[in-house]
TORKOL-4160 file (C-alpha; in steps of 0.2 Angstrom, whole numbers, padded with zeros to 4 digits, m for minus):
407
<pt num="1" X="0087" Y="0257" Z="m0171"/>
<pt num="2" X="0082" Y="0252" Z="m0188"/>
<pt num="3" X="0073" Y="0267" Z="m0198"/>
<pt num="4" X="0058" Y="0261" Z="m0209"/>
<pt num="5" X="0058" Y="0271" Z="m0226"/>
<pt num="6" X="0043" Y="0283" Z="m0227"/>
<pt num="7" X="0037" Y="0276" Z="m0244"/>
<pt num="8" X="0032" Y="0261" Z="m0240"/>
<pt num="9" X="0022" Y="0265" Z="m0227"/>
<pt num="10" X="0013" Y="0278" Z="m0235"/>
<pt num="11" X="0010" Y="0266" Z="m0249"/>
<pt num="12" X="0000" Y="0258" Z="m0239"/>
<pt num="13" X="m0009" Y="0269" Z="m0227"/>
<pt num="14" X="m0016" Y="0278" Z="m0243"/>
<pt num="15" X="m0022" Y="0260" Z="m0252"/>
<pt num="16" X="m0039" Y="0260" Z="m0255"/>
<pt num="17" X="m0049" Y="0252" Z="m0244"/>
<pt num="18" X="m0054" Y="0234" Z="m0248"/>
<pt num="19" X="m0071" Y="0226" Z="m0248"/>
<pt num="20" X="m0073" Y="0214" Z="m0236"/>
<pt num="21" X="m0080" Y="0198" Z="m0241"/>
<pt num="22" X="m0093" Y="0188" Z="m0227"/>
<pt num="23" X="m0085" Y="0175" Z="m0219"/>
<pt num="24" X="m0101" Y="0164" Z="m0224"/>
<pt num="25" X="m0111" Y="0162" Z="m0238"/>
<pt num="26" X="m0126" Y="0160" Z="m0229"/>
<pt num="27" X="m0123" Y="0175" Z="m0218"/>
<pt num="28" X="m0123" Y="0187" Z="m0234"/>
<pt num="29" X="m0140" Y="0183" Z="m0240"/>
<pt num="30" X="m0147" Y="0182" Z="m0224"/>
<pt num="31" X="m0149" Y="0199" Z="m0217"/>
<pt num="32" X="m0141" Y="0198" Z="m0197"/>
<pt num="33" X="m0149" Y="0206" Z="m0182"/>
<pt num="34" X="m0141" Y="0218" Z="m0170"/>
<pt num="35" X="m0132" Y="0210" Z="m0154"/>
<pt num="36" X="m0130" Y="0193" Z="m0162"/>
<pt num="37" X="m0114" Y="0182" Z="m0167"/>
<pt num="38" X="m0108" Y="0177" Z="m0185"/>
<pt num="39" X="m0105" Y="0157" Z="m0186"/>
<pt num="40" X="m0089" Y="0157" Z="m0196"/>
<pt num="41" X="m0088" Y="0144" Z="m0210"/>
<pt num="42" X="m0074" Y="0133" Z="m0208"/>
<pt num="43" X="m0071" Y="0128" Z="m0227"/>
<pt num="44" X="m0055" Y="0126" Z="m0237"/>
<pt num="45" X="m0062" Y="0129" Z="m0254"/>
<pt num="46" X="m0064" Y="0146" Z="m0262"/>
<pt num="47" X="m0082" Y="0155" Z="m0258"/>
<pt num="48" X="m0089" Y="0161" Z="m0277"/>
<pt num="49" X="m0097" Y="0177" Z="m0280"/>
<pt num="50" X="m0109" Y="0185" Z="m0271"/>
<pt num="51" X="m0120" Y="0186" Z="m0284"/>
<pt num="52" X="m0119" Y="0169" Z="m0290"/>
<pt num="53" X="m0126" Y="0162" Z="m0271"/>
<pt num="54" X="m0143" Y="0154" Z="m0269"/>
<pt num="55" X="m0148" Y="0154" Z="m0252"/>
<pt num="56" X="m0160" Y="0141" Z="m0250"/>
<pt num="57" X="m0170" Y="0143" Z="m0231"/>
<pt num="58" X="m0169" Y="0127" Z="m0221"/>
<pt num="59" X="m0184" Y="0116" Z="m0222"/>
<pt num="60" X="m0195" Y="0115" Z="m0208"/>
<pt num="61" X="m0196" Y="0097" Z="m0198"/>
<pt num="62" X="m0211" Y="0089" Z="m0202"/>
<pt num="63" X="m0209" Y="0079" Z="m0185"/>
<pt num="64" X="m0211" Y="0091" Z="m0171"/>
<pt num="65" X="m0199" Y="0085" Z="m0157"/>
<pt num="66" X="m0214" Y="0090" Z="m0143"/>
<pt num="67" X="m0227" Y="0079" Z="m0153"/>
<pt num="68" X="m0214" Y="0065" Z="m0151"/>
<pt num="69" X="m0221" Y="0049" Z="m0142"/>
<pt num="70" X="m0214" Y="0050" Z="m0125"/>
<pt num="71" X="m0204" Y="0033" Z="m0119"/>
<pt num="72" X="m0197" Y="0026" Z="m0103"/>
<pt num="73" X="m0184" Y="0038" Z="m0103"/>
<pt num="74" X="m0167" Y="0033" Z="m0092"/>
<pt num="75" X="m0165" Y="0038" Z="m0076"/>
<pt num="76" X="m0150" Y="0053" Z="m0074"/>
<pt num="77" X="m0133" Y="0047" Z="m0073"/>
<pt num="78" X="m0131" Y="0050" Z="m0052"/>
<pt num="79" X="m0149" Y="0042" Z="m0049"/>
<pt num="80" X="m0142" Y="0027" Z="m0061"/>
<pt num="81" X="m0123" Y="0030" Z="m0049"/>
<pt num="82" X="m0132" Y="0029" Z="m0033"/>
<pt num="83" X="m0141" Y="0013" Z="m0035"/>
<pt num="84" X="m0122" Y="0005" Z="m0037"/>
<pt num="85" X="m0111" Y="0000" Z="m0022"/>
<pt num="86" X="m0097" Y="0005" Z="m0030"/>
<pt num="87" X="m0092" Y="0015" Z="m0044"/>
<pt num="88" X="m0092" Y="0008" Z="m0060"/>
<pt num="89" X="m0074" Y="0005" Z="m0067"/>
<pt num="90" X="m0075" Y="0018" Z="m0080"/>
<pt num="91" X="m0074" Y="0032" Z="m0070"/>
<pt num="92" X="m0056" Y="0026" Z="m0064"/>
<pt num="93" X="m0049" Y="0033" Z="m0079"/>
<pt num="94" X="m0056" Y="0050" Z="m0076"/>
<pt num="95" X="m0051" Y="0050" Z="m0059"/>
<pt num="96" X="m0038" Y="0063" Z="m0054"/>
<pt num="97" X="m0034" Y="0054" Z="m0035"/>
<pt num="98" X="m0030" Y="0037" Z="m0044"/>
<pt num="99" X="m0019" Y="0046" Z="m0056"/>
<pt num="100" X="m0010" Y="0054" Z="m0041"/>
<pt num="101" X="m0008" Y="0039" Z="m0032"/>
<pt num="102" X="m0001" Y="0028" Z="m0045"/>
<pt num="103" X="0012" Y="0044" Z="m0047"/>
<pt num="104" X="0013" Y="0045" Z="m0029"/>
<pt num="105" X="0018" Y="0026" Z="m0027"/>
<pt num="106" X="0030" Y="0026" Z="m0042"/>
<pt num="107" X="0020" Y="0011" Z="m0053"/>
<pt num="108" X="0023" Y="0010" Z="m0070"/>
<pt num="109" X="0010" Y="0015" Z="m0080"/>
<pt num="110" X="0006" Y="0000" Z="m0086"/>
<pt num="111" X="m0004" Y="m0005" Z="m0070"/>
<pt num="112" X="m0023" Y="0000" Z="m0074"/>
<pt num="113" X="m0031" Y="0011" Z="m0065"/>
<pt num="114" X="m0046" Y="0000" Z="m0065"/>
<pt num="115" X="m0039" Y="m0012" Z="m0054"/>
<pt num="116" X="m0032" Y="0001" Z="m0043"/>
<pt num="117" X="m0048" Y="0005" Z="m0040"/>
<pt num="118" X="m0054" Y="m0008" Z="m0037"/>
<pt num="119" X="m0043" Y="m0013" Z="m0023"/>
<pt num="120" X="m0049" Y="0001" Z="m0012"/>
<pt num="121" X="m0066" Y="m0007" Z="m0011"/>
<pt num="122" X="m0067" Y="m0017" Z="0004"/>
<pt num="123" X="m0081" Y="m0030" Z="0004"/>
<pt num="124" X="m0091" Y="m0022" Z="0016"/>
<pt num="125" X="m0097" Y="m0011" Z="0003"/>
<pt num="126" X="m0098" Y="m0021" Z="m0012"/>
<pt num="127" X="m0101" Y="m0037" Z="m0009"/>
<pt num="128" X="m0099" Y="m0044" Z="m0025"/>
<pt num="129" X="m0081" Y="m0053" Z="m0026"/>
<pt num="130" X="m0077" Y="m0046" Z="m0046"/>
<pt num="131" X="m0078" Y="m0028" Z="m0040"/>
<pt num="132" X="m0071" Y="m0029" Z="m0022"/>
<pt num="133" X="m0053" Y="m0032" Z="m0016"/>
<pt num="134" X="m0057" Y="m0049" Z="m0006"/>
<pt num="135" X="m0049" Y="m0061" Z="m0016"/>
<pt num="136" X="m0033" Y="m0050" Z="m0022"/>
<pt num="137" X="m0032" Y="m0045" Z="m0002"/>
<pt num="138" X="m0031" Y="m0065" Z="0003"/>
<pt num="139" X="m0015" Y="m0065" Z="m0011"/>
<pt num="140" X="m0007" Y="m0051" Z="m0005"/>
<pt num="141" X="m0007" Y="m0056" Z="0014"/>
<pt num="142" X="0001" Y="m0073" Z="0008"/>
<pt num="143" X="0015" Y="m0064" Z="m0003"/>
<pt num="144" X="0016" Y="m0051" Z="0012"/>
<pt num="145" X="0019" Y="m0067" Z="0022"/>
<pt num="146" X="0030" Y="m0076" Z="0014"/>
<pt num="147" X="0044" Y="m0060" Z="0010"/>
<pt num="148" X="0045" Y="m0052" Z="0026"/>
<pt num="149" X="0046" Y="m0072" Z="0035"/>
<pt num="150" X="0060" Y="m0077" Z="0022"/>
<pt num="151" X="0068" Y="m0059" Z="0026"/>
<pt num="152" X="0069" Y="m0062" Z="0044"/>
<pt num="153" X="0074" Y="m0080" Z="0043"/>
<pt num="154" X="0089" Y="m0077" Z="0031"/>
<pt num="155" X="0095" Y="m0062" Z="0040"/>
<pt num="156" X="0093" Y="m0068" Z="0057"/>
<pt num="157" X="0095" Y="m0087" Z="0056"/>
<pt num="158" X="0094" Y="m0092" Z="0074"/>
<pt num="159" X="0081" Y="m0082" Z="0081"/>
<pt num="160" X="0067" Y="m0089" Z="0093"/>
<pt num="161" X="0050" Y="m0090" Z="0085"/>
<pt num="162" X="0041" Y="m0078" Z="0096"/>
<pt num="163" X="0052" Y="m0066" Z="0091"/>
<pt num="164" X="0050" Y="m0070" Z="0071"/>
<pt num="165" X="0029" Y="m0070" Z="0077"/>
<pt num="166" X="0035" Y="m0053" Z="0083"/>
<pt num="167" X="0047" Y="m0047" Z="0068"/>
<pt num="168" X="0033" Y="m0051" Z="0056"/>
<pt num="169" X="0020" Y="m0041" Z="0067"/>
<pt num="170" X="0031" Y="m0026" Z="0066"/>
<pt num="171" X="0034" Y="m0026" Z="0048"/>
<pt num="172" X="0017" Y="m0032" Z="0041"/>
<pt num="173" X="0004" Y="m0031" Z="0056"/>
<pt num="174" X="m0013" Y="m0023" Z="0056"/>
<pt num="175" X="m0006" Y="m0008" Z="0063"/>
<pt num="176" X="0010" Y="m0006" Z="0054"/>
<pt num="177" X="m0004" Y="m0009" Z="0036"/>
<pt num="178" X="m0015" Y="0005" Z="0042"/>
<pt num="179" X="0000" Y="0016" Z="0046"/>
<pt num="180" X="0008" Y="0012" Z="0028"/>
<pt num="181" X="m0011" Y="0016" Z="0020"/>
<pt num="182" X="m0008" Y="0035" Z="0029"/>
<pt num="183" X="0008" Y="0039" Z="0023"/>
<pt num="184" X="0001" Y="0033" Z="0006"/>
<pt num="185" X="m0011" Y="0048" Z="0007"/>
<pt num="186" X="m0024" Y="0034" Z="0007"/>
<pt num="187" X="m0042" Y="0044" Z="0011"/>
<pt num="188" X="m0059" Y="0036" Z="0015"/>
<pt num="189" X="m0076" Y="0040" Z="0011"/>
<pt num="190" X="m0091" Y="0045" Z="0023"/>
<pt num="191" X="m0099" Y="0032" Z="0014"/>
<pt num="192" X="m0098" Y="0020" Z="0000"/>
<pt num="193" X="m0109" Y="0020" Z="m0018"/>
<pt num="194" X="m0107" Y="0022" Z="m0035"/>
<pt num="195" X="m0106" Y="0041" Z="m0037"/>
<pt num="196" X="m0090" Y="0042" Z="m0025"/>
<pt num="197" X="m0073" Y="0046" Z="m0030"/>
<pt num="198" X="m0064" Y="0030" Z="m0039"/>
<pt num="199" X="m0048" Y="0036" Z="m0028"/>
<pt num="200" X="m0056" Y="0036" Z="m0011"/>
<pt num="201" X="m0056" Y="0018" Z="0002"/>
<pt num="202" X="m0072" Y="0013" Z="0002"/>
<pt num="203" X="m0080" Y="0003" Z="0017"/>
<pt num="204" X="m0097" Y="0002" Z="0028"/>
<pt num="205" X="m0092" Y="0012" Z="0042"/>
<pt num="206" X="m0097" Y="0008" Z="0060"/>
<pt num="207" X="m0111" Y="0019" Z="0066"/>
<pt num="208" X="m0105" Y="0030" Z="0081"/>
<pt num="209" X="m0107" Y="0023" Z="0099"/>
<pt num="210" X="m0109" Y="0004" Z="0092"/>
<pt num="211" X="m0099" Y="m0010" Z="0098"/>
<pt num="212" X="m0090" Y="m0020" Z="0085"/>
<pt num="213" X="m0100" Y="m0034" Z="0074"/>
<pt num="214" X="m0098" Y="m0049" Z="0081"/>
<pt num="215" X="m0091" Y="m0056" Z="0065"/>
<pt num="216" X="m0076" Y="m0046" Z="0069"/>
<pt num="217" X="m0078" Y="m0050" Z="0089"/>
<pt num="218" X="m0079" Y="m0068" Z="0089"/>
<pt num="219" X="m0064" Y="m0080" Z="0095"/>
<pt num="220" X="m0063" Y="m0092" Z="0088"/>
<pt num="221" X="m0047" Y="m0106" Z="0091"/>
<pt num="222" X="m0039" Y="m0114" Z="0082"/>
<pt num="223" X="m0040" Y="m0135" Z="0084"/>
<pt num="224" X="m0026" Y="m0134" Z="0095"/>
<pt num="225" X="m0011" Y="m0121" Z="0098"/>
<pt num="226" X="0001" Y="m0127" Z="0112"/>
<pt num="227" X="0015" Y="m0130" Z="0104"/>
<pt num="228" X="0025" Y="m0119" Z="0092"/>
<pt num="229" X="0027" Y="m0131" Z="0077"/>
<pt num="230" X="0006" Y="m0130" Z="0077"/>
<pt num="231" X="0007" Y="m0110" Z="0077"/>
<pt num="232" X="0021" Y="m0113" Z="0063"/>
<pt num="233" X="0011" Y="m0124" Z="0052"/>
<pt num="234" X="m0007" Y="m0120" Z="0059"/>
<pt num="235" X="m0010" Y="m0103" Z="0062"/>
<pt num="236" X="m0006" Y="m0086" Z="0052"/>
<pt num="237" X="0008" Y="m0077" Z="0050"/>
<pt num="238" X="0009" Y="m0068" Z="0066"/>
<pt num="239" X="0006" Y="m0086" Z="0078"/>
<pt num="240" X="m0009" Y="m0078" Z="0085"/>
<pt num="241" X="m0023" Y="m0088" Z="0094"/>
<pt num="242" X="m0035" Y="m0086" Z="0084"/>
<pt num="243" X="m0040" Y="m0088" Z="0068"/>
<pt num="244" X="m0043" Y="m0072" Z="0060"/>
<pt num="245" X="m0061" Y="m0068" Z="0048"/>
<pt num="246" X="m0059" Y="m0069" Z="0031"/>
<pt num="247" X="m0060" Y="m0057" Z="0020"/>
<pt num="248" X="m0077" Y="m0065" Z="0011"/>
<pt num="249" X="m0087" Y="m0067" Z="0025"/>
<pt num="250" X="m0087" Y="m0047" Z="0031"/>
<pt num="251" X="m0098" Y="m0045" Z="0016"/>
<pt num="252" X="m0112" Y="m0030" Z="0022"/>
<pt num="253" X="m0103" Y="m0031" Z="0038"/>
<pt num="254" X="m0097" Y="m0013" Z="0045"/>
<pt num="255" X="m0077" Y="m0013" Z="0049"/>
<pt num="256" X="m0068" Y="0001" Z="0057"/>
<pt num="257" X="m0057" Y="0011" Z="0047"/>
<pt num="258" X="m0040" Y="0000" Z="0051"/>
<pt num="259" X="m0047" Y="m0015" Z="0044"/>
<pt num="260" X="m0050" Y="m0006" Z="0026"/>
<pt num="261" X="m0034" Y="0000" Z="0025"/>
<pt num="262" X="m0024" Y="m0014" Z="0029"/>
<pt num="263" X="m0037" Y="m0024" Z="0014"/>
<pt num="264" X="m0029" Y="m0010" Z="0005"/>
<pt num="265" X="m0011" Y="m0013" Z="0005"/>
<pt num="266" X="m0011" Y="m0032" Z="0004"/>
<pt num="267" X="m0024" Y="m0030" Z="m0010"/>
<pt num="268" X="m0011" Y="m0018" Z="m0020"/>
<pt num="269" X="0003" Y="m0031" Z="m0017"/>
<pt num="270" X="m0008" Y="m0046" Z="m0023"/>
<pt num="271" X="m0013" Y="m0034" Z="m0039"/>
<pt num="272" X="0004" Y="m0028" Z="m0043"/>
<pt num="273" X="0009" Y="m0046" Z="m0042"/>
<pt num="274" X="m0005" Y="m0053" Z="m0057"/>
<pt num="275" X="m0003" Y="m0038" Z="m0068"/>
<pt num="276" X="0016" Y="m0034" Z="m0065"/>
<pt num="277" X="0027" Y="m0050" Z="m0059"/>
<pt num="278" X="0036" Y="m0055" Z="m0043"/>
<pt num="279" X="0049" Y="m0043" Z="m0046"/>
<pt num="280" X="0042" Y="m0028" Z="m0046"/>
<pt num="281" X="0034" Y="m0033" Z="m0032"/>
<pt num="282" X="0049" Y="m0037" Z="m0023"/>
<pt num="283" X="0058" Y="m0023" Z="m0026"/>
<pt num="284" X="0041" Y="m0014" Z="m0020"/>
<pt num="285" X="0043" Y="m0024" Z="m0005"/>
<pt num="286" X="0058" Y="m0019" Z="m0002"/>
<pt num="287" X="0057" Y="0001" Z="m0003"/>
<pt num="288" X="0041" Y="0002" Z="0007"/>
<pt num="289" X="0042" Y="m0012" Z="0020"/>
<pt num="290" X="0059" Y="m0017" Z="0022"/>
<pt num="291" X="0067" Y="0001" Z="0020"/>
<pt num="292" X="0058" Y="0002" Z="0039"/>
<pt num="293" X="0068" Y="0002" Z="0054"/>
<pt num="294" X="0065" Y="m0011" Z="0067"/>
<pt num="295" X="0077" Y="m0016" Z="0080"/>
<pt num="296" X="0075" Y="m0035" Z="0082"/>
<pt num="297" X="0085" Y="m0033" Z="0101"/>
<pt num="298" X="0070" Y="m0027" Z="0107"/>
<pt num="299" X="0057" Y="m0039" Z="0105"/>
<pt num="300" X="0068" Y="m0053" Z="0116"/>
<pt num="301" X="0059" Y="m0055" Z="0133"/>
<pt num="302" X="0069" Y="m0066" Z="0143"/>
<pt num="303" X="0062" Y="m0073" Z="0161"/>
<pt num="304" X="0079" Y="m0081" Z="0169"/>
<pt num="305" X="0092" Y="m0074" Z="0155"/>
<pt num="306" X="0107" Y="m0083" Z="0165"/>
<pt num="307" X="0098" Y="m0101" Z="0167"/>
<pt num="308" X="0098" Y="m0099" Z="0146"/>
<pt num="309" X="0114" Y="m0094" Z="0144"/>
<pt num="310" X="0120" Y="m0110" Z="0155"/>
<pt num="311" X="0109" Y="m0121" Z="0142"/>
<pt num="312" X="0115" Y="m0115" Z="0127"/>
<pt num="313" X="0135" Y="m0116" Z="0134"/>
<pt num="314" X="0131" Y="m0134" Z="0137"/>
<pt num="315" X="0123" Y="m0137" Z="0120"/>
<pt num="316" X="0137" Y="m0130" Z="0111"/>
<pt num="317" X="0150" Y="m0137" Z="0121"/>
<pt num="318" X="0156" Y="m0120" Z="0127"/>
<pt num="319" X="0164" Y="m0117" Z="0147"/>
<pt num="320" X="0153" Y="m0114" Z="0161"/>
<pt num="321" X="0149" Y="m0095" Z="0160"/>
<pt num="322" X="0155" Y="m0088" Z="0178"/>
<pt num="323" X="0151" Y="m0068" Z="0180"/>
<pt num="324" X="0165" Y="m0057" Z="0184"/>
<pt num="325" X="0166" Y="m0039" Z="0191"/>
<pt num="326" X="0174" Y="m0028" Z="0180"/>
<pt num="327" X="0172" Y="m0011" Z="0187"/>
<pt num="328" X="0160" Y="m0002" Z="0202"/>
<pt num="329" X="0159" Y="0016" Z="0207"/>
<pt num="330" X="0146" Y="0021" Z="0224"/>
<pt num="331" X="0145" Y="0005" Z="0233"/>
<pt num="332" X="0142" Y="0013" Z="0249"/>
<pt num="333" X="0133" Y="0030" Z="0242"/>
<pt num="334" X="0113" Y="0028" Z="0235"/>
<pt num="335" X="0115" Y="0025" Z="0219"/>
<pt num="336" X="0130" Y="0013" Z="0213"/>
<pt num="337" X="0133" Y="0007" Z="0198"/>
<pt num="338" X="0141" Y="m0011" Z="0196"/>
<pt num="339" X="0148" Y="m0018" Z="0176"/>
<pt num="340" X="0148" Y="m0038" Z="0176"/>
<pt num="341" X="0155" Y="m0047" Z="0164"/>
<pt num="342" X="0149" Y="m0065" Z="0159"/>
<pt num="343" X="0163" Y="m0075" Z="0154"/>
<pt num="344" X="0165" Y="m0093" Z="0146"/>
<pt num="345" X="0184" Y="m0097" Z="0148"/>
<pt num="346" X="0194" Y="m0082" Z="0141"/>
<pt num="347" X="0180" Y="m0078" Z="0129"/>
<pt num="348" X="0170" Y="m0064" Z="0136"/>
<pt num="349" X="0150" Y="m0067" Z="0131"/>
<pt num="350" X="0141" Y="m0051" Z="0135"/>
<pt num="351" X="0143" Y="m0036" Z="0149"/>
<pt num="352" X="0128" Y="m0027" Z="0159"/>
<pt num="353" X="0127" Y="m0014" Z="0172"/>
<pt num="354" X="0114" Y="m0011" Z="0186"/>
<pt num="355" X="0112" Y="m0003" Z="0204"/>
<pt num="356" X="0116" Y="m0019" Z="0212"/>
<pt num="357" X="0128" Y="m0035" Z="0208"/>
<pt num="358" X="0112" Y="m0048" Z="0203"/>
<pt num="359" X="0105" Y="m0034" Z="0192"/>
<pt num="360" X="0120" Y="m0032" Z="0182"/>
<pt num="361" X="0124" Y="m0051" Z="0182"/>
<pt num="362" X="0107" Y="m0053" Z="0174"/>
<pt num="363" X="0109" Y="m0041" Z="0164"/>
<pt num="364" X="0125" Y="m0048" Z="0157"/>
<pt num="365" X="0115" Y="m0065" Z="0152"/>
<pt num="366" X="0104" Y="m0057" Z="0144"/>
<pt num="367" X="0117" Y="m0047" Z="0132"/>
<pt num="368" X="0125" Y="m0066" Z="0130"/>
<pt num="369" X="0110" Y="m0073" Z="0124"/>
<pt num="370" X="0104" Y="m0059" Z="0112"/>
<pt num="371" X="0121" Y="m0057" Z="0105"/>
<pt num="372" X="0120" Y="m0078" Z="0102"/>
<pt num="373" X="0102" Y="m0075" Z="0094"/>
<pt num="374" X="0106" Y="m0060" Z="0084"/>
<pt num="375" X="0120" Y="m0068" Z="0073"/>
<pt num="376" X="0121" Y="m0059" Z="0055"/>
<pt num="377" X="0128" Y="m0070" Z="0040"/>
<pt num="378" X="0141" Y="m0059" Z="0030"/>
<pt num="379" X="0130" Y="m0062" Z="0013"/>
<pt num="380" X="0111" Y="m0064" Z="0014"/>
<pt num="381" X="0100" Y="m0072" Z="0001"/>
<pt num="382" X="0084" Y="m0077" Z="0000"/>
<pt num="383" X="0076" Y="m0089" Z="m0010"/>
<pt num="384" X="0064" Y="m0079" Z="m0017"/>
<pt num="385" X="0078" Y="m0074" Z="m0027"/>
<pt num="386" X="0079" Y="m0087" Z="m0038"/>
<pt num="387" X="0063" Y="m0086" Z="m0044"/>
<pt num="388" X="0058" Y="m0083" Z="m0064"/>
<pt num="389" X="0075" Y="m0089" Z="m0070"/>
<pt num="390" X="0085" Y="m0073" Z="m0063"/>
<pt num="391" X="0101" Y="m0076" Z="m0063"/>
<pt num="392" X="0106" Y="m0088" Z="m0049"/>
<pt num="393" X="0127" Y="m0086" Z="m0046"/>
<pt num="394" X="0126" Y="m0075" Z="m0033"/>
<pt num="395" X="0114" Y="m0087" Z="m0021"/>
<pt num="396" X="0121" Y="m0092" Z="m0006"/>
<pt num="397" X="0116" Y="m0107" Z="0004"/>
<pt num="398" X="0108" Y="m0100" Z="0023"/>
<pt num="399" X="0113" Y="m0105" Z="0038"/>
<pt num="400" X="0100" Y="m0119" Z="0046"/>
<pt num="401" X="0102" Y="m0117" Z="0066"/>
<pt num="402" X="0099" Y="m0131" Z="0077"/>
<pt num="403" X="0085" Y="m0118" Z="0086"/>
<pt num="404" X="0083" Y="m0111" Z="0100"/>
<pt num="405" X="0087" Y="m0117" Z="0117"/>
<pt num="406" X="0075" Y="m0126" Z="0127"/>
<pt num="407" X="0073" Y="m0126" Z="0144"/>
């Protein structure tokens, strides 16, 4: 340990004390009462001597602020709020939930937060279409649309369009929105006005024990949906019956909390697309919609699975498939178990078991068929991908199918 030398420290312990001087001018003329605080002058020149300072006492106002004429004085900031049906776009950059959600969602901070507000106001509660998230909600659905159908198409060229109707669903449904809008972290508020949260979905609820609006219950057709190329080029993305409302006419209209969020998440698609390009958007796309499992074998829904498999040998030009046994244990107990084979030539087509011999020849079709339908090209592109100028050597023409079979 270092020793001081004594000297210097009694050289300064027996210094004599130095006046202080006032930290303010003012406060040395002015004499200061007890119990009260010193403003401290923050100056950078020199303070002169105290004998040299002339106080001068501040003059009084000859205006009085209480004999002031009294005006139309402005309301207080919530009473001026609450008149609003949405919060004002200001307070977006203030707001420590919009903040966490663009973190949250990985956008580049490039994307206003104005505008990510403004997607979470659903036109029930604003009505106004420059401060609600009607018309970036319609772009959305169409990008939504066209990415996850391209997607499915390109990867899974010869499916049946019931099952793409179905794909789609899956991936970008109403339900499978709302779901994505929860794992967001997306929360709504009990009611909408301009004082709420920027960062919270805001939407007129439904009060509690009413029936839904008939804006949202009424059916209404489409000119005419019987045969598949009309739901293809007529109706929405999903093939449904009927048309669906749009988003401009549930203006003042309640909607339940489903509704809102899916208006959400296409909203957010369409406003990533204007401010930030298609691809970001894509690649967007891709980690939160297409990172989801879904296993197309599931959606098939055959009614005579062996009558389709005998069509499509004869458009093909394949053999007649003929179903062979391959193995059986339990004939004779309460429970046996029988594996068919369907076989075109010496090419086996699919294999199924069942309890009995028409069970597990059906089910043999039915793997026939699916494993015809669910063909995977060894390179997939889509043509999305050639969009903006990107670079297009690595694009690979897709496989057009001659469709599905018709029986």
């Amino acid at each position: 340990m270092k020793r001081i030398p004594f000297p210097r420290c009694a050289s300064r312990l027996l210094a004599p004390p130095v006046a202080r001087r006032p930290p303010c001018p003012y406060t040395a003329a002015t004499p200061t009462p007890r119990n009260s605080t010193q403003a401290r002058c923050q100056s950078t020149a020199a303070a002169p001597d105290d004998a040299q300072l002339e106080v001068q006492p501040p003059e009084p106002s000859t205006a009085c602020p209480q004999s002031a004429p009294k005006g139309p004085r402005r309301p207080p900031a919530p009473a001026r709020l609450s008149k609003m049906p949405s919060p004002p776009p200001r307070n977006a950059l203030s707001s420590t939930k919009l903040h966490a959600l663009r973190a949250r969602l990985s956008l580049p901070p490039r994307f206003p937060l104005q505008t990510l507000a403004r997607t979470l106001v659903h036109p029930s509660a604003d009505p106004d279409p420059h401060f609600n998230n009607a018309s970036l909600s319609m772009l959305g659905r169409k990008l939504l649309a066209y990415y996850t159908s391209e997607h499915i198409l390109c990867t899974y060229p010869r499916l049946p369009m019931s099952v793409v109707f179905a794909a789609v669903e899956a991936y970008i449904g109403p339900k499978a929105l709302a779901m994505v809008a929860r794992e967001w972290g997306i929360e709504a508020a009990a009611a909408p006005g301009g004082e709420v949260e920027p960062g919270l979905l805001q939407f007129k609820r439904i009060p509690a024990g009413e029936l839904l609006p008939s804006a949202l219950t009424a059916q209404v057709p489409w000119k005419w949906n019987v045969t598949t190329t009309h739901k293809i080029t007529k109706t929405d993305e999903f093939g449904s019956e009927n048309a669906p409302p749009s988003p401009h006419t549930l203006q003042q209209t309640p909607v339940p909390n489903e509704m809102a969020a899916q208006s959400f998440v296409r909203a957010l698609i369409g406003a990533l697309h204007v401010h930030l390009g298609s691809p970001l958007v894509k690649r967007f796309f891709r980690d939160h919609f297409l990172s989801r499992h879904l296993d197309v074998s599931t959606l098939f829904d055959f009614r005579i699975p062996t009558r389709d498999l005998s069509r499509l040998c004869a458009r093909e030009g394949f053999e007649s498939p003929v179903a062979r046994l391959i193995s059986e244990t339990g004939r004779l107990s309460r429970h046996p178990v029988f594996i068919v084979g369907v076989y075109s030539g010496k090419d086996k087509l699919g294999e199924g078991s069942g309890s009995s011999l028409d069970e597990a020849r059906t089910r043999a079709a039915a793997a026939a068929v699916k494993a015809w339908y669910l063909y995977r090209p060894v390179e997939v592109t889509v043509p999305s991908s050639t969009e903006g100028g990107v670079d297009t050597s690595k694009w690979r023409p897709n496989l057009i199918d001659c469709g599905e079979v018709i029986v």
